[in-house]
C-alpha positions, 0 to 999 in steps of 0.5 A: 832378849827373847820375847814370845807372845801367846793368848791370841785367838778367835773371839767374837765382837765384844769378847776379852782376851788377854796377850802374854809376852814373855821374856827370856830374862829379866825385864826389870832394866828394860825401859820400854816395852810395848804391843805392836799389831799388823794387818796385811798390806798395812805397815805394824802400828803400836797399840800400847807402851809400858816403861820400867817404871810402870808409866803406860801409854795406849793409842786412842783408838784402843783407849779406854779398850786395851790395858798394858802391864807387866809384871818383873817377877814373871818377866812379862807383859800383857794386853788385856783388850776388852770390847774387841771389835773386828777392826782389832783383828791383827798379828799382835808382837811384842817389842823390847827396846834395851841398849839400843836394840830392838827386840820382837817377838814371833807375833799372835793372831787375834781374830775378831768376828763380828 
């Protein structure tokens, strides 16, 4: 499984932008998926999980802020962040996690300016 995230970019506090995670094959049988984000010096941290079945899970301090989705047909995941903030400001990745592997993708830069 390769996993290539895109949509990252320099936006102002209280902007949207939307991550795309886009996946070699299929996603259908993939039993979760998630978005990961790292700043330098600190280890990468999960932001929000999607499972095959649509179930999400989103961390607090982006709850409420940040939606994961994904779509079969196009092989995809998103993160749609709202109300970015500063503190948002990270390398986002996408991850996979497929018999018993462990998938990542290059990573997007996501700099909120305040």
């Amino acid at each position: 499984v390769q996993l290539q995230a895109s949509g990252g970019g320099l936006v102002q506090a209280g902007e949207s932008l939307r991550l795309s995670c886009a996946a070699s094959g299929s996603i259908s049988t993939i039993p979760i998926m998630s978005w990961y984000r790292q700043t330098p010096g600190k280890q990468r941290e999960v932001v929000a999980s999607i499972t095959a079945r649509g179930t999400t899970n989103v961390v607090d301090i982006v709850k409420g802020r940040f939606t994961i989705s994904r779509d079969n047909i196009k092989n995809a995941v998103y993160l749609s962040m709202n109300s970015l903030k500063p503190e948002d400001t990270a390398v986002y990745y996408c991850k996979a996690i497929y018999s018993g592997m462990v998938y990542w993708g290059q990573g997007t830069q996501v700099t909120v300016s305040s």
